[in-house]
LUMDO-475654 format. One record per residue: residue in one letter; x, y, z of N, C-alpha, C in turn. Coordinates in steps of 0.001 Angstrom, whole numbers, plus 500000, padded with zeros to 6 digits. Layout:
N
AXYZXYZXYZ;...
This chain:
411
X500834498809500000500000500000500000500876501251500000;X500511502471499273501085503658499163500192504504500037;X499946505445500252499435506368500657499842508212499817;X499761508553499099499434509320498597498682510678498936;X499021511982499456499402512610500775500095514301500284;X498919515272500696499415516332500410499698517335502172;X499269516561503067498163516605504199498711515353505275;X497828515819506222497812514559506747496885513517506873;X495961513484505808495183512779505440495430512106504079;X495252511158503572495876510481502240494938509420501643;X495375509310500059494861508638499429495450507228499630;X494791505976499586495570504711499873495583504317498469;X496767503797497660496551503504496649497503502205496909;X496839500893495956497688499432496132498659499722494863;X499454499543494745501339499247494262501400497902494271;X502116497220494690502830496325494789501374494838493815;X502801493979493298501751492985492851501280491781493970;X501671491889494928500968491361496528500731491694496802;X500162493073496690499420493872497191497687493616497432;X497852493953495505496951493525494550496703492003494538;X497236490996495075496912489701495119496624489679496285;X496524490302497543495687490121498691494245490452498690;X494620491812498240493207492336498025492347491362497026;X492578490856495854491952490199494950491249488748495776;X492269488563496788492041486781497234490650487418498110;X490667488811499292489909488773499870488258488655499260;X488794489728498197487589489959497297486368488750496752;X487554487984496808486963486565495469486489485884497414;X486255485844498110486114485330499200484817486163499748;X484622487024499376483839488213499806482617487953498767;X483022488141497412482066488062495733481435486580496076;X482083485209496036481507484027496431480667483643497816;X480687484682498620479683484512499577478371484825499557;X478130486068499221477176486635498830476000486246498202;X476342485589497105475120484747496274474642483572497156;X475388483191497712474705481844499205473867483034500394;X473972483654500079473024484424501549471596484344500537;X471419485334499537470399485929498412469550484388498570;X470355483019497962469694481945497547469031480973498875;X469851481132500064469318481061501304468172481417501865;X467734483046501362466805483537501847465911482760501001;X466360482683499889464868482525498543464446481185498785;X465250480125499408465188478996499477463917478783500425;X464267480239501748462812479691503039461808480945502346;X461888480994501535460866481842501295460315483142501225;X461780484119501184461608485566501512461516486215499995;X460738486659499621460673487613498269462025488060497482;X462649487771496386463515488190496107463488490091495905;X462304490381495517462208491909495721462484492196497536;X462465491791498462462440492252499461464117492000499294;X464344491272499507465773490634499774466934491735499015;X466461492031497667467155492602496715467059494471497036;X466253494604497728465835496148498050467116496388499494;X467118495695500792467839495381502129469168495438501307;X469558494643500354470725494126499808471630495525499061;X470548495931498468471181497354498064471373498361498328;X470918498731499999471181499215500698472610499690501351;X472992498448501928473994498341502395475159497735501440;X474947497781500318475732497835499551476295499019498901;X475388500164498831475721501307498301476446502105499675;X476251501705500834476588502259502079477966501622502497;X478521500482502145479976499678501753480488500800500909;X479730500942500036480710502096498541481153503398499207;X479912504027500106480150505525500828481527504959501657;X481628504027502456481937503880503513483641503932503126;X483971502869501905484978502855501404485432504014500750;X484969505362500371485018506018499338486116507456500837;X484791507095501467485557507776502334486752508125503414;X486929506640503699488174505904504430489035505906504033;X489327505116502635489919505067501578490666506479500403;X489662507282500498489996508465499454490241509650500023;X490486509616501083490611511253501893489563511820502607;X489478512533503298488142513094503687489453514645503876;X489029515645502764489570516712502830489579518112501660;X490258519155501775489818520169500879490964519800499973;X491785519626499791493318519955499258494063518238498809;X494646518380497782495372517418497867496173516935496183;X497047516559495994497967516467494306496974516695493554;X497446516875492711497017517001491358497045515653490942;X498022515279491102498050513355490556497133512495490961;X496764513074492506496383512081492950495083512779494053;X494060513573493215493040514388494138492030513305494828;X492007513730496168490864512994496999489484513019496326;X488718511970497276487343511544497033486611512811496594;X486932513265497851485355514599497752486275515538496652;X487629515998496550487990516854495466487038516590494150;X486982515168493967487076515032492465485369514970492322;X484360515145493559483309515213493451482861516326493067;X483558517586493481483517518995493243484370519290491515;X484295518483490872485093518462489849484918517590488528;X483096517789488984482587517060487791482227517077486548;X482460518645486678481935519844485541483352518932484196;X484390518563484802485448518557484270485428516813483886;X485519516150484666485507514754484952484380513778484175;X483274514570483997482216514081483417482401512929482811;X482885512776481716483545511294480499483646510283481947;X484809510487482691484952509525483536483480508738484345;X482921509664484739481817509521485631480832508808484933;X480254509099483622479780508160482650480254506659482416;X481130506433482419481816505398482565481559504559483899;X481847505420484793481529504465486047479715504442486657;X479091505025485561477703504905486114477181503867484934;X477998503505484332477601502994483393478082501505483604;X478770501614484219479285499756484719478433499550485852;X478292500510486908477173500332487706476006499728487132;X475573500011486107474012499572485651474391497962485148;X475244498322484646475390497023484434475570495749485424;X476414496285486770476670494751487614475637494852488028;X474525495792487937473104495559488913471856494880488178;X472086494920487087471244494381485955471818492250485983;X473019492478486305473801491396486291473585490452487940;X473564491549488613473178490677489971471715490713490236;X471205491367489477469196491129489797468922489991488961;X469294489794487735469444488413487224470060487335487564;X471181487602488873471662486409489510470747485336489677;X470118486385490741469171486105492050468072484899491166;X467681485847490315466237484449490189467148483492489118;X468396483316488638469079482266487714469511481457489144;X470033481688490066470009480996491326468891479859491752;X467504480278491718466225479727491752466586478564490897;X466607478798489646466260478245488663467400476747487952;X469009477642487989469625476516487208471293476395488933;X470316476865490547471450476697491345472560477301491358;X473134477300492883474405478185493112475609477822492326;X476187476813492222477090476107491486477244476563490459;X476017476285489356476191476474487672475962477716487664;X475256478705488237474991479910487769476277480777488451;X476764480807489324478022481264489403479692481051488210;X479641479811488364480561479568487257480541479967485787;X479099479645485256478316480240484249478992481304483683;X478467482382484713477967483643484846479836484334484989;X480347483664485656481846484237485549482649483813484578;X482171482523484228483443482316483021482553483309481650;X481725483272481151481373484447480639481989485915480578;X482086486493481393482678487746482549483814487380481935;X484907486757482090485975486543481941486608486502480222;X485612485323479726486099485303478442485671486327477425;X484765486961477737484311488818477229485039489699477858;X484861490143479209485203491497479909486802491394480099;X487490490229480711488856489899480741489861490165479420;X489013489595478322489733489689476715489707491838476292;X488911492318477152488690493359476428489844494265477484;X489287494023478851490979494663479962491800494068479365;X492366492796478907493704493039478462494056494308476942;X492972494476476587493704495359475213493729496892475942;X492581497266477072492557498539477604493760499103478528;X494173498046479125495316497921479767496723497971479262;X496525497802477583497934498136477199498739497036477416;X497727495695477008498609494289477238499712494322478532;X499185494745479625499886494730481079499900493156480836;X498801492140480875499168490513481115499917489977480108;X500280488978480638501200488024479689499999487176478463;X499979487537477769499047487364476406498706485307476432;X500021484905476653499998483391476370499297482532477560;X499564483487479148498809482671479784497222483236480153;X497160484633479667496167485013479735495110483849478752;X495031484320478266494156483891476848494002482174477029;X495307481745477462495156479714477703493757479886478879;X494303481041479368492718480540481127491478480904480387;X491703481519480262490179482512478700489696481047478297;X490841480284477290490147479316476745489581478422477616;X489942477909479013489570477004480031488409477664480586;X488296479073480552486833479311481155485726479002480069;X486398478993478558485302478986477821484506477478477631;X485346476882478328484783475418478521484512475199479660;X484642475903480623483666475579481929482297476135481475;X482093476927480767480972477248480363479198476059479034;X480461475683478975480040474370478424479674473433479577;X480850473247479912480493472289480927479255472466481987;X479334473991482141478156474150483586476683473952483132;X476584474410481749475255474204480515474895472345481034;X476194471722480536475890470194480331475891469356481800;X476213470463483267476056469881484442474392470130484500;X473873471511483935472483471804484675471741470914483788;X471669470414482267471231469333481707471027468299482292;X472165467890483070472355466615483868471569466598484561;X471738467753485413470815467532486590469585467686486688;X468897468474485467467428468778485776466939467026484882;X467588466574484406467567465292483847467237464215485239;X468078464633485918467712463656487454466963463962487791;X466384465304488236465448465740488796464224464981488466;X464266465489487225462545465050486602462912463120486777;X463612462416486814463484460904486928463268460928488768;X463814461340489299463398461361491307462146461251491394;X461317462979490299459997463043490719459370462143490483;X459297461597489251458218460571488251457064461606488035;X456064461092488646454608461369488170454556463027488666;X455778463278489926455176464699490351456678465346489662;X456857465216488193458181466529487607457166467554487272;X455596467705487268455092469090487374455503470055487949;X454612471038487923454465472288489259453921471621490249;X454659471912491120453976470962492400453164472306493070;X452699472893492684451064473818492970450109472726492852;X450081471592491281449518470989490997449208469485491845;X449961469451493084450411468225493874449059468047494895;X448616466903495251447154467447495809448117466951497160;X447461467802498193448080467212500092448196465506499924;X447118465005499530447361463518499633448394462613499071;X448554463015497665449826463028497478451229463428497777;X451368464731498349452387465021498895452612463933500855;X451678463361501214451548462950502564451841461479502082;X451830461220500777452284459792500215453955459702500015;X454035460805499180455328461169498708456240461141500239;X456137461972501380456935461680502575456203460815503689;X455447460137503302455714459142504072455165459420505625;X454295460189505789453799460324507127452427461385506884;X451834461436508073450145462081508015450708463824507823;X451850464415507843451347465389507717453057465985506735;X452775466649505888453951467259505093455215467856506161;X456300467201505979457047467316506942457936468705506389;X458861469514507244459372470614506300460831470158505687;X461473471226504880462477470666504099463760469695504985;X463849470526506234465021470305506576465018468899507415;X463600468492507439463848466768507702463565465401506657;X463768466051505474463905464940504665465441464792504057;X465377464052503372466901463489502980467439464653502165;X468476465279501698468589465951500816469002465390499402;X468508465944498105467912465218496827467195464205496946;X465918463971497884464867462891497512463871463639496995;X463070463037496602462083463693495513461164464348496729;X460802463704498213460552464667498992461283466090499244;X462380465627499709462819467500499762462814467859498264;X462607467866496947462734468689496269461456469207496379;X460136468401496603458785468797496771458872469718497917;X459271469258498505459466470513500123459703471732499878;X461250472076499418461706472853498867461036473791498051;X460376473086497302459476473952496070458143474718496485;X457431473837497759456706474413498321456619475535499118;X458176475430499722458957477016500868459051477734500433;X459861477629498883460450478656498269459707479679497986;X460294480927497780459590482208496809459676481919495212;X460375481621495091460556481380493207459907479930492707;X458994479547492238458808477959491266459419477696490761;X459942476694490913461045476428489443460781475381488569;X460059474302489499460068472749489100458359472614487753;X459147472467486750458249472125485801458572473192484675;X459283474343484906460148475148484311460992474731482975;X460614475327481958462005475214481184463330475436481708;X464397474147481080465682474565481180466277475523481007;X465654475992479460466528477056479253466132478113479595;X465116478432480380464853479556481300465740480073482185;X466308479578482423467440479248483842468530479314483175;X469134478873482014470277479093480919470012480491480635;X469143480640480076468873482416479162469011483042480121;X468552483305481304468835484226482774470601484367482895;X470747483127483513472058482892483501472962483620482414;X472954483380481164473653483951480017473351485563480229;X472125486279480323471919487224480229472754487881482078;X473258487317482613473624487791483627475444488282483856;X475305486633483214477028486881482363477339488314481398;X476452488240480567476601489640479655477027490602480336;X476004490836481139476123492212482138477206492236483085;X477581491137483609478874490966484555480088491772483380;X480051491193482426481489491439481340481420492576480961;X480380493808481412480575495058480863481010496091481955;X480948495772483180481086496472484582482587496521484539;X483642496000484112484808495848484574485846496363483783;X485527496223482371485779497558481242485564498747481290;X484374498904481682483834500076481861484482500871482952;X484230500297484135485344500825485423486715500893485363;X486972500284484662488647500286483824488849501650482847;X488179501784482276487675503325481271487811504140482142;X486902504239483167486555504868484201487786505765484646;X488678504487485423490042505007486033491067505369485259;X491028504654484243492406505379483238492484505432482342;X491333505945481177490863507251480570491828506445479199;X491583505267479199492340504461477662491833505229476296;X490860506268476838489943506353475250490157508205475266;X490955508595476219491636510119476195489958510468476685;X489179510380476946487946511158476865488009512464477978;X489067512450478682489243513986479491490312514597479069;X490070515948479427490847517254478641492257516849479382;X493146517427478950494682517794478746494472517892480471;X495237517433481151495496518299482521493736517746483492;X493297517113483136492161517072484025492690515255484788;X492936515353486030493088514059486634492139513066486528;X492474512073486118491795511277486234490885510521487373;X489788509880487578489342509465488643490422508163489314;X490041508595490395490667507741491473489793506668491602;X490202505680491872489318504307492164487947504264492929;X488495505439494148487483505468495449486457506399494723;X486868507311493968485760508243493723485205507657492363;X485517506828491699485017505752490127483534504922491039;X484475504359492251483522503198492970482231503587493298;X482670504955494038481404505753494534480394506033493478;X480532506183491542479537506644491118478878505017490535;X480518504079490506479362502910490025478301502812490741;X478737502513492059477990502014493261476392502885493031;X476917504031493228475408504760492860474538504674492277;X475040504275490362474061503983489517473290502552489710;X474309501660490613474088500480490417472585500374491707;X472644500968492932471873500914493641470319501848493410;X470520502980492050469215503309491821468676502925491308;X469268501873490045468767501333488919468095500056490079;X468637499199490935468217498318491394467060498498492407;X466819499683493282465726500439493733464700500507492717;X464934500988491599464043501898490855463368500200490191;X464041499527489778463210497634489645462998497289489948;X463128496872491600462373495831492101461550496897493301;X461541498112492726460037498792493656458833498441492704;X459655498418491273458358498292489989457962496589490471;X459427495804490840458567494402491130457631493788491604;X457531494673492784456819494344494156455532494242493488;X454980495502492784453728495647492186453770494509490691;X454547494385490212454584493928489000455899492498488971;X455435491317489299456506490715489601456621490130488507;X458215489160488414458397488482486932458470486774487760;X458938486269486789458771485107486627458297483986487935;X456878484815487999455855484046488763456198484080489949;X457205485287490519457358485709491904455777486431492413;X455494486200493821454577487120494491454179487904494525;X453315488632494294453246490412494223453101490763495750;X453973491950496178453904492834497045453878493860497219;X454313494823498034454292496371498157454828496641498951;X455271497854498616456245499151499572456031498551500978;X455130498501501167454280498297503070454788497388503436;X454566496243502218454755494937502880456291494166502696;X456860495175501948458714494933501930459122495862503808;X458605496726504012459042497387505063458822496662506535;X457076495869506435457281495067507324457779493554507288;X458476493247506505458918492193506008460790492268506816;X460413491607507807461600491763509025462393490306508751;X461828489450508179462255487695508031463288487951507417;X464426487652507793465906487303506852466112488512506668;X466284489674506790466119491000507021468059491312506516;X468418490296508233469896490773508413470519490211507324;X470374489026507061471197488122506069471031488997504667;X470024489648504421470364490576503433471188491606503364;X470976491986504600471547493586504433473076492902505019;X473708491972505358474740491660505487475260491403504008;X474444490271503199474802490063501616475682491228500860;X474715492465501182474810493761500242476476494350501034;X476767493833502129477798494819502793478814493719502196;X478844492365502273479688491402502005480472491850500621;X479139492000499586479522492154498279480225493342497934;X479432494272498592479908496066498807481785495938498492;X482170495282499962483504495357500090484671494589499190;X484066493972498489484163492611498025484501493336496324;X483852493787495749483654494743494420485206495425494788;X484819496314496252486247497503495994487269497076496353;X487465495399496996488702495228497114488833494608495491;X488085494089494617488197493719493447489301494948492599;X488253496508492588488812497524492175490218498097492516;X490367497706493587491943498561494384492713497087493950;X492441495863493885493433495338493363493656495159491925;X492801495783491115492436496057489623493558497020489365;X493353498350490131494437499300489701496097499002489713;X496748498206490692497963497170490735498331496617489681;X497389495872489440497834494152488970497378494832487359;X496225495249487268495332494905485865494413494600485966;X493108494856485706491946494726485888491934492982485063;X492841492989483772492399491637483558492735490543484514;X493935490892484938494032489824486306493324489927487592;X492484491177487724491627491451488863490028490471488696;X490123489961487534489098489404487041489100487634487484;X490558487333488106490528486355489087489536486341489812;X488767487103490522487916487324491336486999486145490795;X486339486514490041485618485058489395486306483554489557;X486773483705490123486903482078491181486105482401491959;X485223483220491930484381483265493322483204481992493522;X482979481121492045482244480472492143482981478842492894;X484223479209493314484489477984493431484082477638495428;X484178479186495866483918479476496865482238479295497038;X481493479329495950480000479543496267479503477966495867;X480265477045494935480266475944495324480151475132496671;X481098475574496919481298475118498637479817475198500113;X479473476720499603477876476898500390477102476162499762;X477048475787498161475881475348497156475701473931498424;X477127473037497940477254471731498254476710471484499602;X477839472491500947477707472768502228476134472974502635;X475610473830502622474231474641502928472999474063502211;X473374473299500868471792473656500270471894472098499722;X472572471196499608472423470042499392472669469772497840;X473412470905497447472900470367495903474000469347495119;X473026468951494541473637467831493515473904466174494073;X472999466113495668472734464970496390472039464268495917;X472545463402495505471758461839495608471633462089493594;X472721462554492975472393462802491509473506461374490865;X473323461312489405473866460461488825475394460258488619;X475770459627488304476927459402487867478003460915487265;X477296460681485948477051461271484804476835463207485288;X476042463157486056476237464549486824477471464968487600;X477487463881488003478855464029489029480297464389488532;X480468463315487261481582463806486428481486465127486160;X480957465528484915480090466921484738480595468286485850;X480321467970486815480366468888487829482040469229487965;X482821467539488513483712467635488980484641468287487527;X484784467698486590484977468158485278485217469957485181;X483727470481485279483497471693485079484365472355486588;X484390472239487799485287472969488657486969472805488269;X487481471856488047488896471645487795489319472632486791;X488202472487485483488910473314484326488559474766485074;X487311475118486062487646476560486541488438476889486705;X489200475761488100490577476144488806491361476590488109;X491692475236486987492883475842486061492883476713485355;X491698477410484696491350478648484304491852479844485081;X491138479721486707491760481234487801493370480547487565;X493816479861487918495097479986488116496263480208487002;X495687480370485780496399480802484630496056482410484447;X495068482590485062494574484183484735494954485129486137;X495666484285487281496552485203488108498079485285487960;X497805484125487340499697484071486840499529484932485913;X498843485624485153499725486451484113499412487641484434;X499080488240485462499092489198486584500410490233486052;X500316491251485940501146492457485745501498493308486346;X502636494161486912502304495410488031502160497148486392;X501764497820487011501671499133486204502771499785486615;X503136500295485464504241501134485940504406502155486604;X503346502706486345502820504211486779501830504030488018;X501862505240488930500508505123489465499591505951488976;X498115505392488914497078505950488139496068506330489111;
């Protein structure tokens, strides 16, 4: 860490390429947790509009929090290197930049509101991996050219190609598995709306529907259980409902990280001669912003207007809606911090190697498996699949931190 210092107050800026590889490890530890809280809640039944409103809260309040700690709190400070609030007073000038970072904002929020119900639908496992090797083999290929080929081209691009086949692979794990699924159920692979009590009191095996957490995990009872708790339906669903979400989530992941890369160091000249560029802390602060109005401003329209056969609610009834409350507004702080240690180790290393972070699914594996049972009691044939699709992740992150770069300059 540098500190950067006109005052006795200072900008923290990461240097070193261990620097930038601490921060990145915390990050990817921070990014992979998060989606296990969201799918937790949805699992007992809390509204993803409620969940997603708490969540963005304290996620945009992570961004203040960092912006300010992090970037100075002061009047004065370099020219190279102007504090948070300077460069807020300095927008008249900065503008290009600020576009840029409100503009990746919309995007990771468009990208994480589509998490949430691809979670429901095709699980923590595949839709994480999915959704990042995507991110990677788009947004990663495009930081290395913005960056001025900072990574090593040969091992970059080999992990590129290994994510582009985990992406395959996670397609041909959720095949697998909704393939098991529907053979567990038999007669009930419907909507189990359609399940009459008597049948479900057949299906487990006793006079009264028992809840999820005392049946086996993957018997065709807990998936009936499950489906009944949940906020989201899934079962009787197209596959590729849950694929198209998924894909469309990836998209949006791969444009946030270019864009914030634009943001900080101005690859496309878009500010005048002599106008500093944004600092990380003050870039973070406007993603963060766009990203938390755009996500306000949708799922207030949800509540009244829900999608894919979520609940309808309201303002009233998100406010008294206290159930799982914390686990959200913890989610949003998890991720909050999690993004800007992504960013501060972006400016170091290279945003394309900051894009390691996407191992985060190997971490959200771990809750999928740990917490939610998934992929219990599945086939063979799934199992390979799975194990298959994490290895080539691994070897994917670990070719795309090895070619990790330091900058020469500080930016």
């Amino acid at each position: 860490m540098m500190m950067v210092s006109d005052g006795e107050l200072g900008v923290y800026v990461v240097e070193s390429k261990g620097g930038a590889i601490a921060c990145i490890t915390l990050s990817l530890l921070c990014l992979g947790t998060w989606p296990a809280l969201l799918a937790l809640l949805e699992r007992r039944g809390r509204l993803p509009q409620h969940t997603y409103l708490d969540y963005s809260i304290t996620n945009f309040l992570a961004a203040i929090f960092i912006a300010f700690v992090f970037g100075q709190i002061g009047e004065s400070s370099p020219v190279e290197a102007p504090s948070f609030i300077t460069q807020l007073t300095q927008i008249q000038d900065n503008w290009p930049s600020v576009l840029f970072a409100l503009a990746g904002g919309v995007g990771l929020s468009l990208g994480n509101l589509a998490t949430q119900y691809a979670l429901a639908f095709v699980g923590l496992s595949v839709t994480e991996v999915t959704t990042a090797s995507i991110t990677v083999v788009i947004g990663t290929s495009v930081n290395y050219f913005l960056d001025n080929k900072l990574n090593r081209a040969d091992v970059l691009f080999s992990g590129v190609g290994c994510f582009l086949v985990a992406v395959f692979l996670g397609s041909a794990v959720h095949s697998s598995n909704s393939a098991d699924v529907e053979a567990k159920l038999g007669n009930f692979s419907g909507d189990c709306k359609t399940v009459s009590q008597e049948e479900c009191q057949r299906l487990f095996g006793g006079g009264e529907e028992e809840e999820v957490e005392s049946v086996k995990e993957g018997s065709a009872a807990f998936l009936i259980a499950l489906e009944n708790k949940r906020a989201i339906k899934v079962l009787g669903k197209s596959m590729l409902v849950g694929l198209a979400i998924t894909f469309f989530a990836g998209l949006c992941f791969s444009l946030f990280s270019p864009l914030f890369n634009l943001a900080t160091n101005d690859q496309w000249h878009a500010l005048k001669p002599g106008v500093p560029k944004l600092i990380v802390y003050t870039a973070f602060f406007y993603f963060s912003l766009s990203c938390f109005l755009i996500a306000v401003a949708l799922n207030v329209t949800f509540l009244y207007k829900p999608v894919l056969g979520s609940p309808r609610s309201s303002f009233k009834g998100y406010l008294n809606d206290w159930n799982g409350r914390g686990w959200a507004l913890l989610a949003g702080l998890v991720c909050g911090f999690g993004n800007g240690l992504q960013f501060m180790g972006g400016q170091a290393a290279g945003y394309a190697a900051a894009d390691a972070v996407q191992a985060l699914p190997l971490v959200s594996t771990f809750w999928g498996i740990y917490l939610f049972g998934e992929y219990r009691r599945s086939s063979p044939r799934t199992y390979a699949l799975l194990v298959g699709m994490l290895v080539m992740f691994a070897v994917a992150v670990g070719l795309l931190m090895a070619s990790a770069g330091e900058r020469g300059e500080t930016l």
